[in-house]
C-alpha positions in Angstrom: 9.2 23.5 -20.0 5.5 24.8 -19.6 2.8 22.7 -21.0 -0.8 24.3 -21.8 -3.7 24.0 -20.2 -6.6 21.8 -21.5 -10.3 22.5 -21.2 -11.9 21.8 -18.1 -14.7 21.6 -15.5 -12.6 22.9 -13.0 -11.9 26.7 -12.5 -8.7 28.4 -11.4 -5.3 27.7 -13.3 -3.2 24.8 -11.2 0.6 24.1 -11.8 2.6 21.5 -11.1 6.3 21.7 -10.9 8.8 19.5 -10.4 12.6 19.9 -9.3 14.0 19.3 -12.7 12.4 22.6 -13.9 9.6 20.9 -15.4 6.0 23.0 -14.9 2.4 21.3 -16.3 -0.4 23.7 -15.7 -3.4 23.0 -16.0 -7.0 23.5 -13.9 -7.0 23.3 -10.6 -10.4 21.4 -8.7 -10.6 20.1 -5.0 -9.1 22.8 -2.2 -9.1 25.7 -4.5 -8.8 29.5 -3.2 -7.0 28.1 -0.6 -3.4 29.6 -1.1 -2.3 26.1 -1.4 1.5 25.2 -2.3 1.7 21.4 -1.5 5.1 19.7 -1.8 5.9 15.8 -2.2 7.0 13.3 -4.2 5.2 12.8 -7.1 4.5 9.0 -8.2 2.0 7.5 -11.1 -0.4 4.8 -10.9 -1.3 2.9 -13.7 -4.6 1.7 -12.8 -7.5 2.1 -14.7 -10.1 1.5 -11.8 -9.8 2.5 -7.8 -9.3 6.3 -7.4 -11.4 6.1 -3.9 -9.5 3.2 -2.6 -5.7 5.0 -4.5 -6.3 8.4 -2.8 -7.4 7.2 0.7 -4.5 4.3 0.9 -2.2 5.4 3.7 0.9 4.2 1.4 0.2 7.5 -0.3 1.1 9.6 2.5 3.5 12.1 1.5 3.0 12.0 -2.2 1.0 13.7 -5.3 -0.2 11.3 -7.1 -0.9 11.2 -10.8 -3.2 8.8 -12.5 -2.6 7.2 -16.0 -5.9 6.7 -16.8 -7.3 9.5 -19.3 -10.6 10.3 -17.1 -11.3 10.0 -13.3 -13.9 10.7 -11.3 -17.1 8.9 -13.4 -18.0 7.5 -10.8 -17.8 10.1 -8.4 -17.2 9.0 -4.3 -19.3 6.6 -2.2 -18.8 5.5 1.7 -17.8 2.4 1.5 -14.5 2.2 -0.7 -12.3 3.7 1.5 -8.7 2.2 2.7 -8.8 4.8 5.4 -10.4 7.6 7.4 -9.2 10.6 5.2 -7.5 11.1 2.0 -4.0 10.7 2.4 -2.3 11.9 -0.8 -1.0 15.3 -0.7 -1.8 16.2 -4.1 -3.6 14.5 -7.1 -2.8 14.8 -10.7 -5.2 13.7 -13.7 -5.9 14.3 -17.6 -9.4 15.1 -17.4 -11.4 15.1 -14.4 -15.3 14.0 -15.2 -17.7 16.5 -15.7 -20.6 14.1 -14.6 -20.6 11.7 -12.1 -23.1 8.5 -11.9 -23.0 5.4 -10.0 -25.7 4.1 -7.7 -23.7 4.3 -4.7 -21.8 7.8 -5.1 -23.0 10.4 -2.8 -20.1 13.3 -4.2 -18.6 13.7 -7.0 -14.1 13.7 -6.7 -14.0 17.8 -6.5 -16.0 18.2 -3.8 -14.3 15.1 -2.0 -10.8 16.4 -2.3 -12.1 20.0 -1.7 -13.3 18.7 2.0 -10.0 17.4 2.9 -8.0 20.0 2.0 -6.7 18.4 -0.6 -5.7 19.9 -4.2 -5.9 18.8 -7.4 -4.5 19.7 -10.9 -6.6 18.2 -14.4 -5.7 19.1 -18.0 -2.2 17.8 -17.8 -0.6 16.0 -20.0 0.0 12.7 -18.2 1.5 10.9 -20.3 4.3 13.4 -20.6 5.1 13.8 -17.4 4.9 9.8 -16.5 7.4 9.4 -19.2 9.4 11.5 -17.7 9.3 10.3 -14.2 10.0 6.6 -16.0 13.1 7.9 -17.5 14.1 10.7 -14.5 12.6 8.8 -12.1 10.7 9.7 -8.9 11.0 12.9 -7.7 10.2 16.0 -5.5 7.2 18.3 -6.7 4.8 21.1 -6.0 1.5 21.6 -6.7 0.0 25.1 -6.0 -3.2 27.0 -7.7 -1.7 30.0 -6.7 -1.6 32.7 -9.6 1.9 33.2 -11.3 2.0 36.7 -9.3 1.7 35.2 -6.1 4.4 32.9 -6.9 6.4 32.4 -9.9 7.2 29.1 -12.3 11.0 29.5 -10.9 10.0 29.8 -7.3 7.5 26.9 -7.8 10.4 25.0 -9.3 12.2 26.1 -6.1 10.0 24.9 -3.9 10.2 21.3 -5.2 13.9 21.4 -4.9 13.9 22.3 -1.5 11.2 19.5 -0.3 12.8 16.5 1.7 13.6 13.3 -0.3 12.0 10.6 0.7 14.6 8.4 1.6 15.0 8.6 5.2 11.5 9.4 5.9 9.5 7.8 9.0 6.0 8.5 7.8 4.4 5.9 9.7 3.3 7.7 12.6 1.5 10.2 10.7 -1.2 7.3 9.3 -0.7 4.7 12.1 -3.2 4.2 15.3 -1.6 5.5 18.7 -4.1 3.0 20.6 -5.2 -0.5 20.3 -8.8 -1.1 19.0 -10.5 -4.3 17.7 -11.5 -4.9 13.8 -14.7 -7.0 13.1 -16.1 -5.8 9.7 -15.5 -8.6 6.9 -16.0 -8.2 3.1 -19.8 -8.4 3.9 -21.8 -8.9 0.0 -17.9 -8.5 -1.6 -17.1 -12.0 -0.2 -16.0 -15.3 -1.7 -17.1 -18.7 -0.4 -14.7 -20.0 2.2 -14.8 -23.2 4.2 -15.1 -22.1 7.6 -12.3 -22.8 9.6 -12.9 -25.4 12.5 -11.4 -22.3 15.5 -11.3 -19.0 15.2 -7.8 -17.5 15.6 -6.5 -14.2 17.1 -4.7 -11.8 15.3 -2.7 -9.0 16.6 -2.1 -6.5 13.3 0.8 -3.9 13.5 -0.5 -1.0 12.3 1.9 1.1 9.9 -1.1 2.1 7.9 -3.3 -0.8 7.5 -5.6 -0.6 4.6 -9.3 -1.9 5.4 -9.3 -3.9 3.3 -6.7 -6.5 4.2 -8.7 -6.5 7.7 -11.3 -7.0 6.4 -10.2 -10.1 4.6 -8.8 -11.2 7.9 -12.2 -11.2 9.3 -13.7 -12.5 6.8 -11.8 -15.8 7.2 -12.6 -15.7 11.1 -9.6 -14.0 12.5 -10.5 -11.9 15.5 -8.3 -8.9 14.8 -7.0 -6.6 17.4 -5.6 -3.6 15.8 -2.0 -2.3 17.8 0.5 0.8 17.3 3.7 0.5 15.4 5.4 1.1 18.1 4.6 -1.7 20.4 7.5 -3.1 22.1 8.3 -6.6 21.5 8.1 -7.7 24.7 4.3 -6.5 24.8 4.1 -8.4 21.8 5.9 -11.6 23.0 3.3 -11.4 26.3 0.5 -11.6 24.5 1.4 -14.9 22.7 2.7 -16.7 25.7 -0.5 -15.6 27.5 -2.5 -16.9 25.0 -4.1 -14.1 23.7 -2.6 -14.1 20.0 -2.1 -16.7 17.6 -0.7 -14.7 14.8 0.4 -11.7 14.2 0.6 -9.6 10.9 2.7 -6.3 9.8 0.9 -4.1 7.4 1.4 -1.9 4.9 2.5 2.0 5.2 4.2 5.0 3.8 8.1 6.1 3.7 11.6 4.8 4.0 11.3 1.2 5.9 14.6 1.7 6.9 13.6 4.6 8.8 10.8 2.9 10.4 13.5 1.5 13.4 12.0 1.3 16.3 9.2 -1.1 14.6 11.8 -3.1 13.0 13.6 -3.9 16.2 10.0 -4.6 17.4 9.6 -7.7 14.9 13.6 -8.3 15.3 12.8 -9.5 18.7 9.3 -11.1 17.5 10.8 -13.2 14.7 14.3 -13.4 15.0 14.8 -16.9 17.4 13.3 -19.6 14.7 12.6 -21.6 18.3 9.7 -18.6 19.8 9.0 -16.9 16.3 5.0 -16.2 16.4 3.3 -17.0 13.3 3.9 -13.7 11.3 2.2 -12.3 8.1 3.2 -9.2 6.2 2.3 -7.2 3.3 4.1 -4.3 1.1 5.2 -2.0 4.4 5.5 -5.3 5.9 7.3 -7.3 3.9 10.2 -4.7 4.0 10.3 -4.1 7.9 10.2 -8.1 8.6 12.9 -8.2 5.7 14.8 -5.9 7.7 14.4 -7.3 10.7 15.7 -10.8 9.8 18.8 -8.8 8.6 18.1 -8.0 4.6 18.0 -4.4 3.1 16.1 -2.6 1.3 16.6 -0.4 -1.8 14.8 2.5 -3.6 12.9 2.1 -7.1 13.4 4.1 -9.4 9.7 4.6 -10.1 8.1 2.1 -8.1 5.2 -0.2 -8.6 1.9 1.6 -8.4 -1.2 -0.1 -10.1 -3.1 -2.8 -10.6 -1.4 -5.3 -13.8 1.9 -6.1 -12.2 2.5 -9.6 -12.7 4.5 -11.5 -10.3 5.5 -15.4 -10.6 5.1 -17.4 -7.5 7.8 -19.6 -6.8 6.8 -22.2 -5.0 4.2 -23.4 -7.2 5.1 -21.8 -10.9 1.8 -20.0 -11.5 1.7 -16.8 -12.4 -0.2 -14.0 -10.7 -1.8 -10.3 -11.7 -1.5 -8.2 -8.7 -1.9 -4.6 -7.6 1.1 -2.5 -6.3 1.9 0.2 -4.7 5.6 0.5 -3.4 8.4 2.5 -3.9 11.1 0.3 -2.1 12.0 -3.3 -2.5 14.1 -5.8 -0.6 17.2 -6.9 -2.1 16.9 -10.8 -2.5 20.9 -11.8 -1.9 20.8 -9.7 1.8 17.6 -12.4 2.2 19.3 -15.2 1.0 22.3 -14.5 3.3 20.4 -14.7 6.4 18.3 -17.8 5.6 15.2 -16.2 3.4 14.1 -17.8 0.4 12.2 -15.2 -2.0 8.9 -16.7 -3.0 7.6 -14.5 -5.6 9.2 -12.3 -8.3 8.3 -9.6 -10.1 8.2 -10.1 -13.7 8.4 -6.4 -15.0 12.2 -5.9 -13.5 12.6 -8.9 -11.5 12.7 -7.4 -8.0 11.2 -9.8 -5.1 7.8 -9.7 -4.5 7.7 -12.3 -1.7 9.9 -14.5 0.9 9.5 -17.2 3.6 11.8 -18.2 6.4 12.1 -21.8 6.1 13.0 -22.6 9.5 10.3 -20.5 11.4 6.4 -19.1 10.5 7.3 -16.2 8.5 6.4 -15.1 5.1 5.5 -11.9 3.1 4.7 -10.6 -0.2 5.6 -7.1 -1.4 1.9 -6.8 -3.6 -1.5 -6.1 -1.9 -3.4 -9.5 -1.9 -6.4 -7.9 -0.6 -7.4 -6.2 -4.2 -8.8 -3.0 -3.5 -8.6 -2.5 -6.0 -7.5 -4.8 -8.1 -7.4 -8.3 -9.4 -7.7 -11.6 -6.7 -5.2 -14.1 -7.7 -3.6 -13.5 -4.3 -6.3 -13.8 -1.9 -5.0 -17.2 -1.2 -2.3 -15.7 1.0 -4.6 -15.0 3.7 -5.3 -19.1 3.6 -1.5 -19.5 4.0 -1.8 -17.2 7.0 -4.6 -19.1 8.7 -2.9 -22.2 7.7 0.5 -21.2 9.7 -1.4 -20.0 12.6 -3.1 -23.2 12.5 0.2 -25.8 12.2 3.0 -23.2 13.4 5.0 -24.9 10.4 6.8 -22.7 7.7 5.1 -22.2 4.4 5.8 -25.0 1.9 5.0 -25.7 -1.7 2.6 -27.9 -0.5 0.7 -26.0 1.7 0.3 -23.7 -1.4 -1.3 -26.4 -4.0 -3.7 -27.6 -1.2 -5.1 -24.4 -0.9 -5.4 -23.4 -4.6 -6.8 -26.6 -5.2 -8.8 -27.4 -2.6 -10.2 -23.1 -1.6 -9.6 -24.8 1.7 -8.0 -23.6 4.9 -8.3 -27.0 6.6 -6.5 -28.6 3.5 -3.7 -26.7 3.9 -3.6 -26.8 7.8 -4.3 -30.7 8.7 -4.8 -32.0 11.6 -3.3 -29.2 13.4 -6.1 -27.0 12.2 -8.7 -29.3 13.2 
């Protein structure tokens, strides 16, 4: 069903089809003239803030994304709020892209951004149409393409989006993972909250499935000296590091695809985590939570749409407060797989009631499917990386009153004791 364009800054026509015979065209900005024909899965955020960070998260590998928001790019694009070293989406989608740019710290506006990765970008859609229909189809395959009609038809467009791999069963994290250890010392510089200094610094090894900066940089900021490793570490690498002394903790990020797929990292952390008498202290967000789910012997499950933004709210537990994160996931763990094997699920979504977060209560594990780090988004979670520090710190398993020391108390050593001292 072909939608109209809508005016816009941008100049040749882009479509976007997707493999239920749907076709949006609108104006194409970013890598235009290119001969571009781009296919993924294509996802919305609801987020009304946090393009930047949105389009350069490696969770997005693989995927077009379409924003919610009626107008992006107003603030154009600046150095500093990037999740990684390149945009990682494969396509972008908007209403109307900003004529006009203007923020102190911009130094390009979105077009020219996209345009120098190679990335393409469709505006004039109606995106509140094709949301609702990814909320009641949900997610699926799509192309986007600003090639003209007779280059390449609305039916072979359609085609094309038919024919893309599903994403189930994909292993994307090699494509947005390092290949060789490096260290991480930027923290959130002027961005950061007080925090009582912790009495020792503690070393962090972080699995990189596609780390976002910003959750290393909160690690830093609450003096963790970070060594950055690939995914596909063994676990005996791992293991040889903690009994030499070198690591204290160790934490699984976040990343793109199927985490069932990811196998070879999830027997990784099986041999990490799975003996409650040698578990390390481990840490793990979105990517994360699912591989260590995995690993302790849950499964996982595909949304139907996901969680992408930045209003999901999520109840916690352990204490009963309730907590406005941001999201971005299209797989969950299925909390009676955790429960069998000893998990006890920590947080919960409150949109659909999927888990957002689990502990082991006989070793140092925990995890939360949401991105505590907010970038962007709101900081009610921040406290997590307390919890972290805390385990590191006592080697104990999260409790609910670990939890209430912290969020009373903003302190690390609260929560830690004399262990941390």
């Amino acid at each position: 069903m072909p939608h109209s364009p809508q005016p816009s800054p941008a100049g040749s026509i882009g479509r976007v089809a997707l493999e239920d015979g749907s076709v949006f065209t609108g104006q194409a900005f970013g890598a235009t003239g290119r001969g571009i024909c781009q296919t993924a899965e294509i996802v919305f955020n609801t987020a009304m803030t946090g393009y930047q960070e949105a389009i350069t998260d490696p969770s997005y590998a693989g995927q077009i994304l379409v924003f919610t928001a009626p107008l992006i790019g107003n603030t154009g694009v600046n150095e500093e709020d990037v999740e990684s070293s390149r945009v990682q989406v494969s396509g972008m989608v908007v209403r109307e892209l900003a004529r006009l740019h203007s923020n102190y710290r911009a130094r390009m506006d979105l077009s020219a951004y996209l345009a120098a990765a190679g990335v393409l970008g469709v505006t004039g859609i109606d995106t509140r149409a094709l949301t609702r229909r990814l909320r009641v189809r949900g997610v699926m395959n799509a192309a986007i393409t600003d090639l003209p009609r007779e280059q390449l038809t609305d039916e072979a467009l359609v085609n094309a989006a038919k024919s893309a791999p599903d994403m189930s069963g994909q292993n994307l994290v090699p494509m947005v993972g390092c290949s060789t250890k490096s260290t991480w010392t930027e923290t959130l510089g002027d961005w950061s909250p007080a925090h009582q200094p912790t009495s020792r610094r503690f070393r962090v090894v972080a699995l990189d499935c596609g780390a976002k900066r910003n959750i290393l940089r909160n690690l830093a900021d609450r003096g963790c000296d970070i060594t950055v490793v690939p995914h596909d570490i063994t676990g005996a690498e791992l293991r040889q590091k903690f009994e030499r002394g070198e690591a204290d903790g160790l934490f699984v990020s976040n990343g793109p695809g199927d985490p069932a797929a990811v196998e070879k990292t999830i027997a990784t952390l099986r041999e990490v985590v799975g003996n409650a008498r040698t578990c390390i202290p481990t840490f793990g967000i979105c990517l994360g939570h699912q591989l260590l789910s995995l690993a302790v012997g849950a499964r996982t499950f595909k949304l139907k749409f996901g969680h992408r933004g930045l209003n999901q709210p999520v109840l916690n537990l352990l204490d009963g407060r309730v907590e406005i994160t941001s999201q971005n996931h299209g797989f969950a763990v299925d909390p009676e797989t955790l429960k069998a094997v000893g998990g006890q699920p920590t947080h919960i979504n409150l949109n659909d009631g999927t888990l957002a977060g689990f502990c082991m209560t006989d070793r140092p594990v925990f995890a939360v499917q949401h991105h505590p780090e907010a970038s962007p988004g709101p900081h009610d979670a921040s406290y997590l990386f307390d919890a972290f520090v805390a385990m590191m710190a006592n080697k104990n398993p999260l409790t609910r009153q670990d939890l209430r020391a912290m969020r009373t108390s903003g302190s690390v050593a609260a929560a830690a004791g004399p262990a941390g001292q």
